[in-house]
C-alpha positions in Angstrom: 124.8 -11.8 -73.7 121.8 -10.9 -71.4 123.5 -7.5 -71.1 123.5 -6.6 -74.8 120.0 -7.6 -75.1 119.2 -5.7 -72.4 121.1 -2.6 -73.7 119.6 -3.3 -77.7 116.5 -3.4 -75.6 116.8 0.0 -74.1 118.0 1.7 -76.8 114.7 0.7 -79.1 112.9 2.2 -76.3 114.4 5.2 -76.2 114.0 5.8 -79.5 110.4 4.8 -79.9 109.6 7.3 -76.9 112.5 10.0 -77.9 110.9 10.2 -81.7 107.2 9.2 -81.4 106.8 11.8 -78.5 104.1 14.5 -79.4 101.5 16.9 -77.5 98.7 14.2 -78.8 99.9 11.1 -78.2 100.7 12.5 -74.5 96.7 13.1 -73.9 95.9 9.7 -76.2 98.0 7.1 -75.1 97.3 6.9 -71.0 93.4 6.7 -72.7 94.4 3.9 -74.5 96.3 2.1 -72.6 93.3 2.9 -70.0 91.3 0.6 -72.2 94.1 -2.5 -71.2 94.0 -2.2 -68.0 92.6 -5.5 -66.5 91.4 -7.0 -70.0 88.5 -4.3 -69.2 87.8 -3.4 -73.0 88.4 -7.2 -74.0 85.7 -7.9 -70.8 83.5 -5.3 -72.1 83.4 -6.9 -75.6 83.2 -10.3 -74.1 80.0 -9.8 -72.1 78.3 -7.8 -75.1 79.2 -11.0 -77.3 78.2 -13.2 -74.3 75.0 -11.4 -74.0 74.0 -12.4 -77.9 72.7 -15.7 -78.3 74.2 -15.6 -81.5 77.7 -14.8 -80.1 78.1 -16.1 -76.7 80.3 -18.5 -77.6 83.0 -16.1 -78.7 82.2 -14.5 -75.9 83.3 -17.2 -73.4 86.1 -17.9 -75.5 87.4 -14.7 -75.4 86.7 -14.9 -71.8 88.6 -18.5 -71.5 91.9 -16.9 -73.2 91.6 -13.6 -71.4 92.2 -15.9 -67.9 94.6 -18.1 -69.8 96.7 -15.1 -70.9 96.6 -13.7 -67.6 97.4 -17.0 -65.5 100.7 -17.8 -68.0 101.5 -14.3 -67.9 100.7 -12.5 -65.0 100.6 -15.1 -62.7 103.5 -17.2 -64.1 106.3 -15.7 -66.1 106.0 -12.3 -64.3 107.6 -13.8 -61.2 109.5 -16.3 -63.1 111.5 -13.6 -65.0 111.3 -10.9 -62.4 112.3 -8.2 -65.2 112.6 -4.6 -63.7 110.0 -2.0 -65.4 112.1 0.3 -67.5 111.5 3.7 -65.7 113.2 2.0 -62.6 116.5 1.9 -64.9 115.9 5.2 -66.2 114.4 7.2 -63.0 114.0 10.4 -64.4 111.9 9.5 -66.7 108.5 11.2 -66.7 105.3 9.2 -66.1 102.2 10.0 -67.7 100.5 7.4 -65.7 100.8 5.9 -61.9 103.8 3.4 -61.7 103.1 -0.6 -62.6 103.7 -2.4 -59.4 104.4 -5.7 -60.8 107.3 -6.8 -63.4 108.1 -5.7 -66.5 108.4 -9.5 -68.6 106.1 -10.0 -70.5 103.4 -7.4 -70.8 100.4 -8.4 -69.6 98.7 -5.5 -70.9 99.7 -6.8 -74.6 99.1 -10.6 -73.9 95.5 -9.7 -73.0 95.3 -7.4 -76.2 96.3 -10.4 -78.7 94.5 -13.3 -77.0 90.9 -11.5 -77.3 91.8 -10.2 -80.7 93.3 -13.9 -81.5 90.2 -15.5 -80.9 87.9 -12.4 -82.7 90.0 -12.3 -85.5 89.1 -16.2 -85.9 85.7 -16.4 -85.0 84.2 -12.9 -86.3 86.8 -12.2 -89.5 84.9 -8.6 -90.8 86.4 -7.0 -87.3 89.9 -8.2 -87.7 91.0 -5.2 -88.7 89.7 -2.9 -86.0 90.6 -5.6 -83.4 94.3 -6.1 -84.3 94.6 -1.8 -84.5 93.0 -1.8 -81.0 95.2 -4.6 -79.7 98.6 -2.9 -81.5 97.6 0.3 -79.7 97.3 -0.8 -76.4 100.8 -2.9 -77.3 102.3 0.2 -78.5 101.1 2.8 -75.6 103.0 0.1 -73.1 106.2 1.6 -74.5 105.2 5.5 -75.4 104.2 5.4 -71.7 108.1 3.6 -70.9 106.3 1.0 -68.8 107.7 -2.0 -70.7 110.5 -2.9 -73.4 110.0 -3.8 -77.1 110.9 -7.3 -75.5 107.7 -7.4 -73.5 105.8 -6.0 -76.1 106.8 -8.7 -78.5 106.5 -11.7 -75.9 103.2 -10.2 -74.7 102.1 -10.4 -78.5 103.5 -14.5 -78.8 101.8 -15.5 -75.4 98.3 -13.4 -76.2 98.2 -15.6 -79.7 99.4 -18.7 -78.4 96.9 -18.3 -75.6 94.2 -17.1 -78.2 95.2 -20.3 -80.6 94.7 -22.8 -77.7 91.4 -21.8 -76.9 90.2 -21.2 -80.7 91.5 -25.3 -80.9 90.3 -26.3 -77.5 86.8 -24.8 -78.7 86.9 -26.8 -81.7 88.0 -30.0 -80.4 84.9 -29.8 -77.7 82.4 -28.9 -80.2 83.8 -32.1 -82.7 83.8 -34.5 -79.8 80.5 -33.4 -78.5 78.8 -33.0 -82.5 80.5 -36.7 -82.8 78.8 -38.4 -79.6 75.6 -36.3 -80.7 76.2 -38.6 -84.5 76.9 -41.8 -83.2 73.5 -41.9 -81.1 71.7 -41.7 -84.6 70.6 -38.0 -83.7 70.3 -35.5 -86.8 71.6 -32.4 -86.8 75.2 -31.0 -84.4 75.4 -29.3 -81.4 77.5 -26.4 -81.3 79.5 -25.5 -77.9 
């Protein structure tokens, strides 16, 4: 069973690099997929939103499921699944970027992507649409590039909103709890974490 997915696997990558394969997208997606590496546009975001009073605490929470994204994935399922990066199956495949060192399952890349755009997509709903584009981008140069499966895309996506949803409820519960003790001492007005 593992075997046919494996093979269904590698055949949708193949055909997502064999037909999407183009002069541009050769130049564009190591750029975008640049912007992945390490969470480093989500960071950049994060400490522009951090540095607004106004915003700082999407900031942090994109901050807080950035690390949570990365410990599950990265950290955890990574070396749980031990999945083999695909141009280590196919070797003569042509990079466009320096080889991945670590696994292939999930991508950690995409998990990143979809727990900062989770919780901006919430918290600041007039970006959605440019976040989720960015975020489907980097999920989508993972595979041009043949550094992960349509697999690792997908479970990268599931963890990153999973991750994103948590915090985004985690938030909320923290603000009601500390908005409720705030009440029940006969103080007006909330306090927002």
């Amino acid at each position: 069973m593992m075997q046919l997915f494996g093979k269904i696997d590698m055949n949708l990558l193949k055909l997502i690099h064999d037909y999407t394969q183009n002069a541009l997208f050769d130049k564009a997606m190591p750029i975008i997929t640049f912007l992945g590496d390490k969470g480093l546009i989500w960071i950049f975001i994060a400490v522009a939103l951090i540095a607004s009073k106004e915003y700082r605490k999407v900031g942090t929470m994109v901050i807080c499921a950035l690390l949570l994204s990365s410990i599950l994935g990265e950290g955890l399922l990574k070396h749980l699944v031990q999945r083999p990066r695909p141009f280590t199956v196919v070797p003569a495949i042509q990079l466009l970027i320096s080889k991945p060192l670590t696994y292939s399952f999930p991508s950690g890349h995409t998990a990143s992507a979809f727990a900062a755009a989770g919780v901006l997509s919430k918290m600041m709903r007039k970006y959605r649409v440019y976040v989720v584009m960015l975020a489907l981008l980097i999920a989508f140069s993972r595979m041009y590039l043949f550094v992960h499966y349509p697999a690792d895309i997908i479970a990268g996506i599931m963890l990153g909103l999973i991750c994103s949803k948590m915090i985004v409820y985690f938030f909320e519960f923290v603000n009601k709890r500390l908005n409720n003790k705030h009440e029940d001492k006969g103080s007006k007005g909330g306090i927002n974490f």
